[in-house]
C-alpha positions in Angstrom: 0.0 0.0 0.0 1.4 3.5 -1.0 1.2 5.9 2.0 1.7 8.8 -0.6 -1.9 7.5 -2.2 -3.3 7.0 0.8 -2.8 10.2 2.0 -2.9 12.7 -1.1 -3.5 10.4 -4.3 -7.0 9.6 -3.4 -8.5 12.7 -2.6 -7.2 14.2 -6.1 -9.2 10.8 -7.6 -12.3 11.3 -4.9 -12.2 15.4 -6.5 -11.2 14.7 -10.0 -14.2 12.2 -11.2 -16.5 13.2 -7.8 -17.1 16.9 -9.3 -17.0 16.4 -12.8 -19.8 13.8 -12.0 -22.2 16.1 -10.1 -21.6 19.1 -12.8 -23.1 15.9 -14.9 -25.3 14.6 -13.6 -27.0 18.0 -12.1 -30.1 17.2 -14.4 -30.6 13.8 -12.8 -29.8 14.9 -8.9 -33.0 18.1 -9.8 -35.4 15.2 -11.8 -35.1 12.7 -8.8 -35.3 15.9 -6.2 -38.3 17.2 -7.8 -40.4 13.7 -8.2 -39.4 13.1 -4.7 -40.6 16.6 -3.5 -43.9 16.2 -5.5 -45.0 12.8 -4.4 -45.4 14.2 -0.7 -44.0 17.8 -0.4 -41.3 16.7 2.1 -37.4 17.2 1.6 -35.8 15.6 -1.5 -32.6 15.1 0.9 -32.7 12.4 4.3 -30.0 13.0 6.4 -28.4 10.9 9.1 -25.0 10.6 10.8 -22.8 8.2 10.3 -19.3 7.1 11.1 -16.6 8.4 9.5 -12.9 7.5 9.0 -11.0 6.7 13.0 -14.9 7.0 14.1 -15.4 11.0 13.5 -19.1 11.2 12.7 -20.6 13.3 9.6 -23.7 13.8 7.9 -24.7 11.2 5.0 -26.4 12.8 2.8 -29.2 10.4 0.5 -31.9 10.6 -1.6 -35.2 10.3 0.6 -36.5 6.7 -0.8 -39.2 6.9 2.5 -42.3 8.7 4.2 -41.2 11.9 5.7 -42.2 10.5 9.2 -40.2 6.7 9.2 -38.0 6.7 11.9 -34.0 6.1 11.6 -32.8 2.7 11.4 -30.3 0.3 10.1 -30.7 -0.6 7.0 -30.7 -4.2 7.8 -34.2 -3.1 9.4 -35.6 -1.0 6.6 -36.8 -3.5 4.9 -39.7 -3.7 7.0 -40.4 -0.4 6.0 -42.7 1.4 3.7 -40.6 3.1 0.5 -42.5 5.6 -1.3 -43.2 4.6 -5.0 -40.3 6.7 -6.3 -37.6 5.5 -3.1 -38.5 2.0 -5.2 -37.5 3.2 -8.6 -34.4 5.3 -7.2 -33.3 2.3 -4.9 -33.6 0.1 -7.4 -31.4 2.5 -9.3 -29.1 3.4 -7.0 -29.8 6.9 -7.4 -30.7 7.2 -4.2 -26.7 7.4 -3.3 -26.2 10.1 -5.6 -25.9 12.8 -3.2 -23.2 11.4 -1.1 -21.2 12.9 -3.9 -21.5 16.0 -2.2 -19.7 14.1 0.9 -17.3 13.3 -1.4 -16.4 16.2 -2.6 -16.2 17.6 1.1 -14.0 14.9 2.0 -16.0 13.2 4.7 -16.5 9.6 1.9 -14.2 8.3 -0.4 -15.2 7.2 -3.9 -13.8 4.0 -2.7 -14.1 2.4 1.0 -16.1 0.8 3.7 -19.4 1.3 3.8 -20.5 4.1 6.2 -21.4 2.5 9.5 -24.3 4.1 11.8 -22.5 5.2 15.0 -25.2 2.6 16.7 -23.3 -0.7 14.6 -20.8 -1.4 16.9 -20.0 -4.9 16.1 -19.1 -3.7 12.5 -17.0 -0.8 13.9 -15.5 -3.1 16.5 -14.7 -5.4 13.4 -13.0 -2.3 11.1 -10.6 -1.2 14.2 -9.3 -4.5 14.7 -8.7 -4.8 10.9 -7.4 -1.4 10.4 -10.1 -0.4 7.5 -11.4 2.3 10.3 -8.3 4.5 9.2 -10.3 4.6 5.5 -13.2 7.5 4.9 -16.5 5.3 4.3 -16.8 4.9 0.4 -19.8 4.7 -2.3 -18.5 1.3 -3.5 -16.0 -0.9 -1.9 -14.9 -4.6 -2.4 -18.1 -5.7 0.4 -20.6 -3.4 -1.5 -19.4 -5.1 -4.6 -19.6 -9.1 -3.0 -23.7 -8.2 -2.0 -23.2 -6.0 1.0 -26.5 -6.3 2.3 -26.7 -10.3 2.4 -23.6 -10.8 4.4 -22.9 -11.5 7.7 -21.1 -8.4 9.7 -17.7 -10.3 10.0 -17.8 -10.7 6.5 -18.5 -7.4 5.6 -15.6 -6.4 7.9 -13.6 -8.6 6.8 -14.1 -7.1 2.7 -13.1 -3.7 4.2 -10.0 -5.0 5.7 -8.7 -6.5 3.0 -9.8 -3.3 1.0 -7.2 -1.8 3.8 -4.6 -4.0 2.8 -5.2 -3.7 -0.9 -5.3 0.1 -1.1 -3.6 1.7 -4.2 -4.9 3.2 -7.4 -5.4 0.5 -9.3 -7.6 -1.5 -7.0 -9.6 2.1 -6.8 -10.0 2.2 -10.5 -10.8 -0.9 -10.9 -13.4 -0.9 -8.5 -14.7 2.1 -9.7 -14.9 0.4 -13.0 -16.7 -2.7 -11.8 -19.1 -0.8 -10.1 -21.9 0.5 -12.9 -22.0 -3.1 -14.1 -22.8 -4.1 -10.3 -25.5 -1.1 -10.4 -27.2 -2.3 -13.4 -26.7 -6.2 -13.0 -26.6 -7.1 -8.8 -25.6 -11.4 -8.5 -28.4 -12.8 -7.8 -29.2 -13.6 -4.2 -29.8 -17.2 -2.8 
């Protein structure tokens, strides 16, 4: 692993495709804001802290997929939740992630990293201290979103963003970042 990428080389990859991509995609970001504002006249955003790299919480920013009123939870337990007819379509999508661009280009995610952790999943943040990977800012794709995130157990997942930790360079990121539209549009099927 190249400290020098690590520490400089990513954010200039995080800024160089993160900012390019919001200038455009800007017509998508106001089409998904507006049929999310004009199904139930409630805030196109949801917001939500999370934890960031060595634990420092920030502010995820999302497209709001849910009723104004659901409560916070993980999103192991939103499932049993109701999604609005266009949190379907943009989940299905993935454009619901869209504006955690905008964390990106703040520098509180990576293009490339762990998933962001609520503060309240300790097991998982337990898991990423012991590996390392809790050094890395949370990331938009990631070698355990990539291998069906959502299905696995929390060791596993943990386990994904420590090797991730030990992996780290540019070409894993562009690589990763290649894979990840064809993981968008075509998830492996779940059994």
């Amino acid at each position: 692993m190249s400290v020098f990428y690590e520490r400089l080389g990513k954010r200039v990859l995080d800024l160089v495709v993160a900012v390019p991509a919001l200038i455009v995609l800007s017509p998508v970001l106001a089409v998904v804001a507006a049929a999310i504002w004009l199904h139930d006249r409630g805030p196109a955003i949801f917001r939500q802290e999370r934890a960031g790299a060595h634990d420092v919480p920030f502010v995820l920013m999302k497209f709001r997929s849910m009723p104004v009123s659901t409560p916070n939870v993980e999103s192991a337990q939103a499932g049993t939740l109701q999604i609005t007819p266009v949190g379907r379509v943009i989940r299905r999508t993935s454009l619901d992630e869209l504006p955690q661009l905008f964390n990106v280009v703040k520098g509180e995610m990576s293009l490339i990293g762990p998933r962001p952790a609520l503060p309240s999943q300790t097991d998982v943040l337990a898991l990423r201290r012991a590996n390392g990977s809790i050094r890395l800012k949370p990331g938009l794709t990631g070698l355990a979103q990539l291998n069906g995130y959502d299905e696995m157990p929390v060791v596993e997942k943990a386990g994904w963003d420590g090797r991730y930790a030990e992996q780290l360079g540019l070409r894993t990121d562009i690589e990763l970042l290649v894979k990840t539209p064809g993981y968008v549009l075509h998830p492996p099927p779940v059994y």
